[in-house]
C-alpha positions in Angstrom: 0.1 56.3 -8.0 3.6 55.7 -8.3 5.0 52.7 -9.8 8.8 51.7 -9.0 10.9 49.2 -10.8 11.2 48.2 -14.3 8.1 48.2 -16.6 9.6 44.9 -18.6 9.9 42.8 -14.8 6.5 43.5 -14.5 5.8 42.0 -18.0 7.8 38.9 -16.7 6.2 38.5 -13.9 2.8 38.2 -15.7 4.3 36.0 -18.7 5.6 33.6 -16.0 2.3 34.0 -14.1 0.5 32.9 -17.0 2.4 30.4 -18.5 2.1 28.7 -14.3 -1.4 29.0 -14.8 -0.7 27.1 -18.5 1.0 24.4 -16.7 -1.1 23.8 -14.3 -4.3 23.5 -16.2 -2.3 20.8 -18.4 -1.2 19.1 -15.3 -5.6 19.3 -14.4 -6.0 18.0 -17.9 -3.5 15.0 -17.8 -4.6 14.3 -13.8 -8.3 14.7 -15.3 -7.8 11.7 -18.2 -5.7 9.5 -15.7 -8.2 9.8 -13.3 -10.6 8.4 -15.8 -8.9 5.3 -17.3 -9.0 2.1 -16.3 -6.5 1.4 -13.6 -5.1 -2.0 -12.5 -5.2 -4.1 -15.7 -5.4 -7.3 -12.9 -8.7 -6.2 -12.1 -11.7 -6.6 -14.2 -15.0 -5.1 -13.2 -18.5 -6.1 -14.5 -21.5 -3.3 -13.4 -24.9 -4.9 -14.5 -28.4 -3.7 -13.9 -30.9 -6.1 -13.2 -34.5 -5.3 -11.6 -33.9 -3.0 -8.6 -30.8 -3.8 -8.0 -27.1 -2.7 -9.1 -24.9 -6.5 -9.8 -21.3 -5.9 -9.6 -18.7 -8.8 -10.2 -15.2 -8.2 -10.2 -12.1 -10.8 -10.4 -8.3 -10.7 -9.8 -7.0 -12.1 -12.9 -3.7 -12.9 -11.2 -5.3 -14.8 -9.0 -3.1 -16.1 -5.8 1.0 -16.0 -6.1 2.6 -19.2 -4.4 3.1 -17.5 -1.4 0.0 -16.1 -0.7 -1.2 -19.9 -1.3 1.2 -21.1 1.4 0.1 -18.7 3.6 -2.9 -19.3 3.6 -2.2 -23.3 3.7 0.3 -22.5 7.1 -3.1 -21.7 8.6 -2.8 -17.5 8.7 -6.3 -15.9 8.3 -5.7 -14.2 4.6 -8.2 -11.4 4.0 -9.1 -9.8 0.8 -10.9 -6.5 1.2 -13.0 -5.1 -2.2 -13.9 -1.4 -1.6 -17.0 -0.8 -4.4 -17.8 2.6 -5.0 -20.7 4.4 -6.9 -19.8 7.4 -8.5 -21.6 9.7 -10.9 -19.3 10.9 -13.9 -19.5 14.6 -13.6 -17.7 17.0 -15.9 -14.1 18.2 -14.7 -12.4 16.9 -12.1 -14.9 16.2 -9.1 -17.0 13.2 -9.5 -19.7 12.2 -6.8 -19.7 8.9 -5.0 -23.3 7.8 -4.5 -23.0 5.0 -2.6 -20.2 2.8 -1.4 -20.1 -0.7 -0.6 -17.0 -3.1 1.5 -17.3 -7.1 0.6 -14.3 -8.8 2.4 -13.3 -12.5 1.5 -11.7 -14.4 4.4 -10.1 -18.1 4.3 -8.4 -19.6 7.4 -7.0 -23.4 7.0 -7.3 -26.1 9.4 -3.9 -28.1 9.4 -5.8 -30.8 11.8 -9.0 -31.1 9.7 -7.1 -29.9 6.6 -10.0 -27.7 5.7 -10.9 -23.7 4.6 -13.0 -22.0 6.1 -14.5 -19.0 3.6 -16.3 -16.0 4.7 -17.8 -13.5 2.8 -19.1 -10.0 4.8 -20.8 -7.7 3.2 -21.0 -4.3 4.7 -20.4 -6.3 7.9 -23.3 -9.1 7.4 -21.7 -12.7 6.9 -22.9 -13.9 3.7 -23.0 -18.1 3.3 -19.6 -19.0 4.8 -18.5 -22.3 3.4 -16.4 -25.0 4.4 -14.4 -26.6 1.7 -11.4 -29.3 1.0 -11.0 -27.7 -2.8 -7.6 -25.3 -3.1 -9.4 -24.6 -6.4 -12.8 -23.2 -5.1 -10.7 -21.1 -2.2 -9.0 -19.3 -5.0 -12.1 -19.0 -7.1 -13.4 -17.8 -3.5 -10.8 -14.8 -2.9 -10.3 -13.8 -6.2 -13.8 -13.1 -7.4 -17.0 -11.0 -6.7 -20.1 -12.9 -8.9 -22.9 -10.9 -9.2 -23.3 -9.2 -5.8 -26.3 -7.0 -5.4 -24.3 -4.5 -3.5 -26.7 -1.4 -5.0 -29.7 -0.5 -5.3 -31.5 1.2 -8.8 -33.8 4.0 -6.7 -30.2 6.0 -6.4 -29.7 6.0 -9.7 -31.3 8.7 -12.8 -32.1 7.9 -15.9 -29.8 8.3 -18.3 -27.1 9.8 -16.5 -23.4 8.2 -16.9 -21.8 6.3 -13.6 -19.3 3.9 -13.2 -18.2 1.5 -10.3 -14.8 1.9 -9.1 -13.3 -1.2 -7.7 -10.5 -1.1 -5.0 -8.9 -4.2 -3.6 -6.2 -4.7 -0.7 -5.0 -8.0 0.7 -4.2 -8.4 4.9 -1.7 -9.2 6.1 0.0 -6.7 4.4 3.9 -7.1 5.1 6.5 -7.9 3.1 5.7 -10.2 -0.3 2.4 -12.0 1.2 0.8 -9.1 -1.3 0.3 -9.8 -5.0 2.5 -7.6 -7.5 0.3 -4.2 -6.9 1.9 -4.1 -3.3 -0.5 -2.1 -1.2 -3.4 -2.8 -3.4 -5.0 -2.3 -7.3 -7.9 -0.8 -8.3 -10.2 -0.8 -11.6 -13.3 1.0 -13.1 -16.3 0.6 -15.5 -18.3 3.3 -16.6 -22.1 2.6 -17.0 -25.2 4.6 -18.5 -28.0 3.9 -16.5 -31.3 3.7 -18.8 -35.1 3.4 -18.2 
């Protein structure tokens, strides 16, 4: 074999080979404990287990900005969209989603009858729409998931760790109509399922 060039390049090359491979497993390290704190300090998420059944309740603790408010109170359909997801904590960087659930809050005012109409789907079924006169309960209403039971238990093992990953996204989506966390904000709680 003959080898052409000089011997101390080649011992660059490999220095700077390892100290990329060096970078990048701090940059999988730091990505890794991101990944895993809570996000979106506006968003509190609740996980409890109850029976056969997974509760979640989450809330916006910003609530609705004035002009979200008149928005909705010029009569345009406001929808808030809570993606839930199920995940099992898994060493490293992949973590499995179990099971995900969508629970959308709509309100739509009625300038004649100066009423809301709220509707709650979740996964697509209509769950006890409401028709209300109270600016205060349409807030309460958009803002906040109360002890849904979105999942079931049979998914679950026993003492495994999981948490429940809450993302949430506002339509219509142009301009300021969003809260602070423009396109949306997101929040996590980890739980140890036990039996």
């Amino acid at each position: 074999m003959c080898y052409i060039g000089i011997p101390t390049r080649m011992v660059f090359k490999n220095a700077h080979l390892r100290g990329g491979l060096s970078a990048l497993a701090v940059v999988l390290a730091v990505a890794d404990v991101t990944a895993q704190t809570p996000q979106g300090q506006g968003l509190q998420v609740v996980p409890v287990v109850r029976g056969d059944h997974l509760y979640v309740s989450a809330e916006l603790r910003e609530g609705l900005r004035s002009d979200v408010r008149a928005a909705i109170d010029s009569g345009l359909k406001t929808i808030f969209t809570y993606t839930i997801d199920l995940r099992l904590d898994a060493p490293g960087w992949f973590n499995r989603t179990i099971a995900t659930a969508v629970v959308t809050n709509s309100v739509e005012y009625d300038n004649l009858q100066r009423t809301y109409t709220l509707e709650r789907r979740v996964d697509g079924r209509n769950v006890d729409p409401e028709i209300t006169t109270d600016p205060l309960r349409v807030r309460q209403w958009m803002t906040s998931l109360k002890d849904l039971p979105l999942f079931s238990t049979r998914v679950l093992r026993p003492n495994r760790e999981y948490y429940v990953r809450v993302s949430a996204t506002a339509r219509p989506s142009y301009g300021s109509i969003l809260w602070p966390f423009g396109s949306g904000t997101s929040a996590q709680t980890k739980f140890v399922f036990l039996r």
